[in-house]
C-alpha positions as CSV (number, residue, x, y, z in Angstrom):
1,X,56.1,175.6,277.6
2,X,54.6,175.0,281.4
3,X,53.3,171.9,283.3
4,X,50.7,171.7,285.3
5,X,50.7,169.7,289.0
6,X,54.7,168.7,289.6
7,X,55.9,166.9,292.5
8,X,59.5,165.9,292.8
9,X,59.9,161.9,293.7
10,X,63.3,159.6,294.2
11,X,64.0,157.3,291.2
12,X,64.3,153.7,291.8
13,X,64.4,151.8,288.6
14,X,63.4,151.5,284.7
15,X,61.8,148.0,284.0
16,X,61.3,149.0,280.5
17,X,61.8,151.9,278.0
18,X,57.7,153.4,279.1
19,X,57.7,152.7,282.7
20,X,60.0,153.4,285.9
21,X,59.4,153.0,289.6
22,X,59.9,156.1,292.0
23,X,59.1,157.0,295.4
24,X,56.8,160.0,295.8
25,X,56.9,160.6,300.2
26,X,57.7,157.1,300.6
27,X,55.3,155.8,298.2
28,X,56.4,153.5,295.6
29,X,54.7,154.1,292.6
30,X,54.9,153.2,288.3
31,X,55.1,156.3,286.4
32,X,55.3,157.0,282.3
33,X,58.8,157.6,281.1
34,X,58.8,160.5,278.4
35,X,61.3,159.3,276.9
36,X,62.3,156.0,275.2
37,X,66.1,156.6,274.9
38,X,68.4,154.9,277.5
39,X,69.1,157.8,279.7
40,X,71.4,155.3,281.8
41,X,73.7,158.6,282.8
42,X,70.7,159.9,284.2
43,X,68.4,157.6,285.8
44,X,70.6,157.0,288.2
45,X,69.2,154.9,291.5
46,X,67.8,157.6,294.6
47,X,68.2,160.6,292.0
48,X,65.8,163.5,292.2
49,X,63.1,163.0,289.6
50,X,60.0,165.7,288.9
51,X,57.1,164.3,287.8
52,X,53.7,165.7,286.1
53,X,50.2,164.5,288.2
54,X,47.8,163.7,285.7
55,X,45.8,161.9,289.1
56,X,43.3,164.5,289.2
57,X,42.2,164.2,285.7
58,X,43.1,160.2,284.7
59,X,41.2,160.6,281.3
60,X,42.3,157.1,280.5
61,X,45.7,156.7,281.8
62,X,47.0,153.7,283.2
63,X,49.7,155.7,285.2
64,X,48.8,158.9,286.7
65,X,52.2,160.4,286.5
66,X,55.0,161.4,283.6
67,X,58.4,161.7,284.6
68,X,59.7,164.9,283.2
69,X,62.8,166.0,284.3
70,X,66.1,164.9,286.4
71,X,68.7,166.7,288.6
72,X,72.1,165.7,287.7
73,X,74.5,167.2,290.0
74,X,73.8,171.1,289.8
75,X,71.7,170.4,286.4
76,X,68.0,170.2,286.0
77,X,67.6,168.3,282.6
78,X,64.3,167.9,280.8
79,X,63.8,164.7,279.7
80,X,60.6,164.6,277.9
81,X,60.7,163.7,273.8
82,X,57.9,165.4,273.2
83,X,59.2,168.8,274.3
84,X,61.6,169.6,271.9
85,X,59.2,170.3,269.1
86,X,56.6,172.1,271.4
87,X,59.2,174.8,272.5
88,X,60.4,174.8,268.9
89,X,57.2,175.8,267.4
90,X,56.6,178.4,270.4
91,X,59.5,180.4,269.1
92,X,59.4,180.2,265.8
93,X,55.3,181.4,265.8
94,X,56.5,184.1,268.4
95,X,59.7,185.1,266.0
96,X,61.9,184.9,269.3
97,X,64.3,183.3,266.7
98,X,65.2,183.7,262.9
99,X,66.5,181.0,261.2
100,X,69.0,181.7,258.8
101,X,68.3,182.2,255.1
102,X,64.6,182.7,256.2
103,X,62.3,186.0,256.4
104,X,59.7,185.9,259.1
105,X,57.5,182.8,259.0
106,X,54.3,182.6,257.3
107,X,53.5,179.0,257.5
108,X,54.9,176.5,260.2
109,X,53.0,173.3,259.6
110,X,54.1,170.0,261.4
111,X,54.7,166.6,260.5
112,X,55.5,167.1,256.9
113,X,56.3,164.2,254.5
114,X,59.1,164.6,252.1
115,X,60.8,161.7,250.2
116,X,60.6,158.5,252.5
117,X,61.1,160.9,255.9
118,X,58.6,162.8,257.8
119,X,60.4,166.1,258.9
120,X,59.1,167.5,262.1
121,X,58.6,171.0,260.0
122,X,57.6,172.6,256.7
123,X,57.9,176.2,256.9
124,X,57.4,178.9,254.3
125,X,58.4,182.8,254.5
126,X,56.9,186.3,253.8
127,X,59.4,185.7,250.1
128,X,58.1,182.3,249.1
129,X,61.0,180.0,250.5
130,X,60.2,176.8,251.8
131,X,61.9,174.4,254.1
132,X,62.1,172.2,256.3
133,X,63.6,171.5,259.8
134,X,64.1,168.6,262.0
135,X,64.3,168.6,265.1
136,X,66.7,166.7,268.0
137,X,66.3,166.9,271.6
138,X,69.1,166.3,273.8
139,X,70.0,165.1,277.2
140,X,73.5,163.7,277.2
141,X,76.1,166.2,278.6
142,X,79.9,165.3,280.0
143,X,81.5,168.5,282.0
144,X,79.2,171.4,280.2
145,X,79.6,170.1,276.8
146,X,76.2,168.8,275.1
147,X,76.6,165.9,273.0
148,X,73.8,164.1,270.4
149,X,73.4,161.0,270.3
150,X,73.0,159.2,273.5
151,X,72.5,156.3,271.7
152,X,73.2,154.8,267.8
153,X,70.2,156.5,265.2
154,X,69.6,155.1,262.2
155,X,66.5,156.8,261.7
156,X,68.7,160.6,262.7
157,X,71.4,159.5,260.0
158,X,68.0,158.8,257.3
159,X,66.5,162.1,258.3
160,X,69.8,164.2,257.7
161,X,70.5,162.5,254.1
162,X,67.1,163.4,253.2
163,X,67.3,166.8,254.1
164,X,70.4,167.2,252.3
165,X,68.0,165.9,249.5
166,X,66.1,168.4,250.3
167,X,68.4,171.4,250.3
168,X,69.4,169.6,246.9
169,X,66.0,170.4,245.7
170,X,65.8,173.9,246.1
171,X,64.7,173.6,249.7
172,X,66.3,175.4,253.1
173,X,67.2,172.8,255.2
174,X,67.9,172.6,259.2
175,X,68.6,171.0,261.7
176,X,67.9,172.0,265.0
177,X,69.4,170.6,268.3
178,X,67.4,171.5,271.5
179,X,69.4,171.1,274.2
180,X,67.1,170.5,277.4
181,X,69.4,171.6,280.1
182,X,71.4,175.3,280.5
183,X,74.6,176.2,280.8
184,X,76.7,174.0,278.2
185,X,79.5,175.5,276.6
186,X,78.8,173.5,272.9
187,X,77.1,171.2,271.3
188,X,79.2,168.3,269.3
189,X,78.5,164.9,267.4
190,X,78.7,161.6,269.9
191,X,80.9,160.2,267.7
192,X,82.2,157.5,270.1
193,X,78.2,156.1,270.6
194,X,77.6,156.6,266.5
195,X,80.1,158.1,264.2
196,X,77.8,157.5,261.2
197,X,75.6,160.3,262.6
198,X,78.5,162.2,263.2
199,X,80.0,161.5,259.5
200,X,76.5,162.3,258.3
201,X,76.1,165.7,260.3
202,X,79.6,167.1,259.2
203,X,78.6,165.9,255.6
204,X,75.3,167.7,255.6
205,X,76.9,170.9,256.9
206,X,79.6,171.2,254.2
207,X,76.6,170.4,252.0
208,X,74.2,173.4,252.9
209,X,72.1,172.5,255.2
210,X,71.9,174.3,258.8
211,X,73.3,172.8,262.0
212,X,72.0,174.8,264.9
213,X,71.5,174.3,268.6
214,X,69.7,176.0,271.1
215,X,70.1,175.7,274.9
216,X,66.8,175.7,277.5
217,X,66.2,177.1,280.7
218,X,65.0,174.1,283.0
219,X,62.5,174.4,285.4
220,X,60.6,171.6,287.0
221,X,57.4,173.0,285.7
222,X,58.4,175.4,282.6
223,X,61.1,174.8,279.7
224,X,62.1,177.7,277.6
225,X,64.4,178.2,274.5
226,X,67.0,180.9,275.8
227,X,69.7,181.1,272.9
228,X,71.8,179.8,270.9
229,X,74.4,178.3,271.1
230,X,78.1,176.7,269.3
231,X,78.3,173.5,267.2
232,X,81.6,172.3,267.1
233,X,81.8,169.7,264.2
């Protein structure tokens, strides 16, 4: 997926989960945060920030920038939610990836209610099999291993318990980390932030349903799926 109009800016602080401050050539300015998760390893004060300029075309924006991605050290990470599912549904339409258990895709439909959870995707094959997947972006690294949760999810631990219903029901079931940065060796459970999502993940896995994760190359205007790779449960 691209973005159009980036500049890079110097973060200066996070008031609250929507909004930080940055400097853009000296400037200081309010932009949009992308995401509402704490990203405290990453919004660090003077770090390199890259935003998207909406300034040209305000519709009805309050703030005429979205803060997009970060450099931490060496990595460029993409920080925006709503990426995750975007790139997701790129592949899958274009068959750059096969899920397990799945012939090519004849239906990808988002935002699909089952039981008392919205799943990010229903999905159907050439045979007649349905599923669904849910999808996890994820930010939090420590020395090239990818880690998920940044911080505790009672709503993650609710989604995997009902796609293990799922997968009960006749149903594929997946769930599909996106990793927004390249490079990391594997992906594994934060257990020390939440071990119940952790508990919940290695239960669901013994249980059928797929755990996968899929690294991203990171550029400040482009984010692309590139592989796959480990989850070490």
């Amino acid at each position: 997926m691209m973005y159009k109009n980036i500049v890079p800016a110097k973060f200066l602080s996070r008031p609250n989960r929507f909004v930080a401050n940055v400097k853009i050539k000296g400037i200081e300015t309010a932009v949009h945060v992308k995401n509402t998760g704490r990203c405290r390893e990453l919004l660090l004060p003077d770090s390199t920030v890259y935003l998207e300029d909406f300034s040209e075309n305000p519709r009805n924006r309050k703030l005429m920038y979205d803060l997009i991605a970060v450099e931490k050290g060496d990595l460029l990470i993409n920080m925006d939610s709503q990426a995750p599912n975007k790139v997701v549904r790129e592949v899958l339409e274009n068959g750059v990836i096969q899920l397990p258990k799945m012939g090519r895709l004849t239906l990808i439909r988002p935002e699909t209610v089952f039981g008392d959870s919205r799943f990010d995707f229903y999905i159907e094959d050439e045979n007649g099999k349905k599923g669904f997947i849910e999808v996890k972006g994820v930010t939090l690294e420590n020395d090239g291993i990818a880690a998920f949760p940044d911080a505790p999810t009672e709503r993650g631990v609710k989604h995997i318990n009902e796609l293990i219903t799922a997968k009960n029901s006749g149903y594929s079931a997946y769930i599909l980390f996106v990793v927004q940065m390249s490079g990391m060796k594997y992906l594994i459970p934060n257990d020390d932030t939440h071990k119940a999502f952790g508990d919940a993940l290695r239960y669901a896995h013994s249980s059928g349903v797929n755990v996968l994760a899929y690294e991203c190359k990171v550029e400040p205007n482009r984010l692309n799926i590139t592989g796959e790779i480990s989850v070490k449960l």
